[in-house]
Backbone bond lengths (Angstrom), bond angles and torsions (degrees), N, CA, C in turn:
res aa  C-N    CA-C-N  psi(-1)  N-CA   C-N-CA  omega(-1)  CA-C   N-CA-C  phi
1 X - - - 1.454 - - 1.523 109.27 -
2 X 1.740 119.80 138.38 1.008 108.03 172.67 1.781 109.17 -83.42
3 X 1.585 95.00 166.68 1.467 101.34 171.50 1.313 111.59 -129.04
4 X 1.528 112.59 171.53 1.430 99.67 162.14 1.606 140.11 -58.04
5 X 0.943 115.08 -46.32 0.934 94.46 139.16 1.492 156.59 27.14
6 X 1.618 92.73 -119.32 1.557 106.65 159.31 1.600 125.38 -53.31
7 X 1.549 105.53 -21.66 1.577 106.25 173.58 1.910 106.19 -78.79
8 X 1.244 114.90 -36.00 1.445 106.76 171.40 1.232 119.15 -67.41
9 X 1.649 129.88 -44.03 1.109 126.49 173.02 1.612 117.58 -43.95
10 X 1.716 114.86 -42.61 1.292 106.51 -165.10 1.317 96.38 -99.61
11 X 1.473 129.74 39.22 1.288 137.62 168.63 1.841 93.81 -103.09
12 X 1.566 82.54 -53.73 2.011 79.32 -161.78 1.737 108.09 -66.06
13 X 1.647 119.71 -24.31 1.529 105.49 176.66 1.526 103.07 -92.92
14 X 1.308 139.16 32.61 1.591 111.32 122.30 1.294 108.55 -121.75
15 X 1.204 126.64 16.41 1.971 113.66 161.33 1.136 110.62 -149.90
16 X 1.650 97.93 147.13 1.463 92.58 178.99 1.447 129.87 -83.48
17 X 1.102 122.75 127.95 1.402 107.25 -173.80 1.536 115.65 -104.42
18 X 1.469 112.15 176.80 1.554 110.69 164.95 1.976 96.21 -113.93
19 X 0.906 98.65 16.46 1.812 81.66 -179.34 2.109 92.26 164.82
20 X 1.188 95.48 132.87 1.541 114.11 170.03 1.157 120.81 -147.94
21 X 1.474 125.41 141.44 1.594 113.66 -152.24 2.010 80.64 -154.84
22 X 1.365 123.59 114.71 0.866 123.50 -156.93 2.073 92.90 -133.53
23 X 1.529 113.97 117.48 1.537 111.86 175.79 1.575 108.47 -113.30
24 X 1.033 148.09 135.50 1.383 142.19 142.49 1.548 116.45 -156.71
25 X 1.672 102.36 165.84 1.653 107.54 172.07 1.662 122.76 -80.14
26 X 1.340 120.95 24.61 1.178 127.49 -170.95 1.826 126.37 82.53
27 X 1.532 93.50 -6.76 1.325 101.51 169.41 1.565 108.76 -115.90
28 X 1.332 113.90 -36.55 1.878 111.02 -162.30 1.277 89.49 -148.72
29 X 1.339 111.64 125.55 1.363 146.10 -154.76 1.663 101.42 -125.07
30 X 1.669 100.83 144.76 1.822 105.15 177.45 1.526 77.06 -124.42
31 X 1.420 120.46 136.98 1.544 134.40 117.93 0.896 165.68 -52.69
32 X 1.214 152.90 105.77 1.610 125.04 174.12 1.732 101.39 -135.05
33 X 1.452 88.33 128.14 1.567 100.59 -173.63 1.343 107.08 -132.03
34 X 1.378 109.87 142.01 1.970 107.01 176.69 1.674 80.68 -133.24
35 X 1.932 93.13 149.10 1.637 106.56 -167.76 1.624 69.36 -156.72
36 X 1.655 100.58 134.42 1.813 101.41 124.67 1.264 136.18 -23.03
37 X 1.481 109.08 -51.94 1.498 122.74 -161.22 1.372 104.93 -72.58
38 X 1.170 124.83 7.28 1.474 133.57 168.90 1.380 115.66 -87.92
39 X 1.214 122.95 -31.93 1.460 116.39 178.32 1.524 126.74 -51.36
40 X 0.969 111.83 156.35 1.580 120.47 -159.87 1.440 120.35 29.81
41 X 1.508 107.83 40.89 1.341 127.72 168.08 1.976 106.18 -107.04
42 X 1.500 118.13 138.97 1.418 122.06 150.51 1.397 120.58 -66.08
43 X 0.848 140.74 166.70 1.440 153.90 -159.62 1.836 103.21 -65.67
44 X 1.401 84.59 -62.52 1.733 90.15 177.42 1.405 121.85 -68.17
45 X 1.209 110.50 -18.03 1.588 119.61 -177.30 1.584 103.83 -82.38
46 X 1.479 110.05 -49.94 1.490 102.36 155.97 1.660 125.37 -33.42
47 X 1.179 113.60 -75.49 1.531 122.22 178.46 0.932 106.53 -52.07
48 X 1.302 139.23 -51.39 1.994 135.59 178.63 1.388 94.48 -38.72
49 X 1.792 126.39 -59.47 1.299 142.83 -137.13 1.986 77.65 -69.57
50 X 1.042 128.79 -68.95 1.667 137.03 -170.20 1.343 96.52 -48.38
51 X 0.918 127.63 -43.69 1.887 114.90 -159.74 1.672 97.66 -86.54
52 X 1.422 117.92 -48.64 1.407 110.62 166.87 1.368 122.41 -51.39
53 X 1.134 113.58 -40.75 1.286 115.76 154.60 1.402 137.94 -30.24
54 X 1.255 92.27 -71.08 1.716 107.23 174.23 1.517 111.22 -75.32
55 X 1.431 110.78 0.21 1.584 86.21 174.60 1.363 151.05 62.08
56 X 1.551 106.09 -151.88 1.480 105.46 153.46 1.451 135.25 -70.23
57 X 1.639 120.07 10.47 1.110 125.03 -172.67 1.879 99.14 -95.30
58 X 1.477 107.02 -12.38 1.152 125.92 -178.92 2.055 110.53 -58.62
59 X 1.255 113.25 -38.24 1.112 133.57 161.74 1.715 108.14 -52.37
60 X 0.940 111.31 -48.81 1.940 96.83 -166.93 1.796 87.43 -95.79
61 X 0.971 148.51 -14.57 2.098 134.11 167.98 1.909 97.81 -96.78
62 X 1.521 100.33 108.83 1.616 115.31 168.82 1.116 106.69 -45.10
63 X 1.420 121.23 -47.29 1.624 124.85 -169.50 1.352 126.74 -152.13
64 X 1.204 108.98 123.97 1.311 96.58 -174.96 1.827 121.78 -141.70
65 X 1.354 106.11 108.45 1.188 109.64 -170.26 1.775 121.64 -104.01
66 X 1.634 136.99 145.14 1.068 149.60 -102.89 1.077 93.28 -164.32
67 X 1.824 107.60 126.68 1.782 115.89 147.46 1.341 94.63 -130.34
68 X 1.633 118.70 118.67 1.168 122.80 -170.19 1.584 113.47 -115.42
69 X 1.223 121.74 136.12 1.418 115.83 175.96 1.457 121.02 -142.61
70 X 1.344 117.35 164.17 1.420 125.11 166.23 1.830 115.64 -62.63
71 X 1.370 118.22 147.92 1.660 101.32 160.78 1.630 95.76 -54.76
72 X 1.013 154.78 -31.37 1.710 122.38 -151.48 1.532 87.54 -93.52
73 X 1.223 150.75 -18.36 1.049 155.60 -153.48 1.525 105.24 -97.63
74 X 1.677 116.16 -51.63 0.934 135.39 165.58 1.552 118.48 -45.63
75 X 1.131 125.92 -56.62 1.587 146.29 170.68 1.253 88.79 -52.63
76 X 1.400 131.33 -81.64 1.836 118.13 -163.96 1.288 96.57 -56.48
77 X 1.240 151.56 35.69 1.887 133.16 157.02 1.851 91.80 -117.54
78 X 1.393 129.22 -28.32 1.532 96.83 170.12 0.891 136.21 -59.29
C-alpha cells in the first residue's frame, strides 16, 4: 500500500521543493507543495508539471489531488 509518505518522497525526487505536506488513506491523497519550479506556471500547468512528473508512479496513487504554489505565493497564505 502506498502511503503518504511515499507519495511525498516521489514528489521531492523529481522537484524541488521548499515545503510538501502530503495526507491520504493509501488510495486518494491531498497535497500541498510549493517549488520554484512553479513560477511562471498557471495553476494547471503547475499540476500537469507534478503528474508528468510522477509518471509511472502515477499508476500505484488512485487519486491524487493538489494545491500547488510558488514560495511568494506560499508566504501570502501565512
Amino acid at each position: 500500500m502506498v502511503t503518504p509518505e511515499n507519495v511525498r518522497d516521489y514528489i521531492q525526487q523529481g522537484l524541488a521543493c521548499e515545503h510538501v505536506h502530503v495526507e491520504g488513506d493509501g488510495r486518494h491523497f491531498d497535497a500541498v507543495i510549493v517549488s520554484k519550479e512553479f513560477e511562471g506556471k498557471g495553476m494547471l500547468q503547475q499540476q500537469r508539471f507534478v503528474f508528468q512528473m510522477l509518471g509511472d508512479k502515477m499508476e500505484l496513487i488512485h487519486a491524487l489531488s493538489m494545491k500547488t504554489f510558488t514560495p511568494e505565493q506560499w508566504a501570502k497564505q501565512a
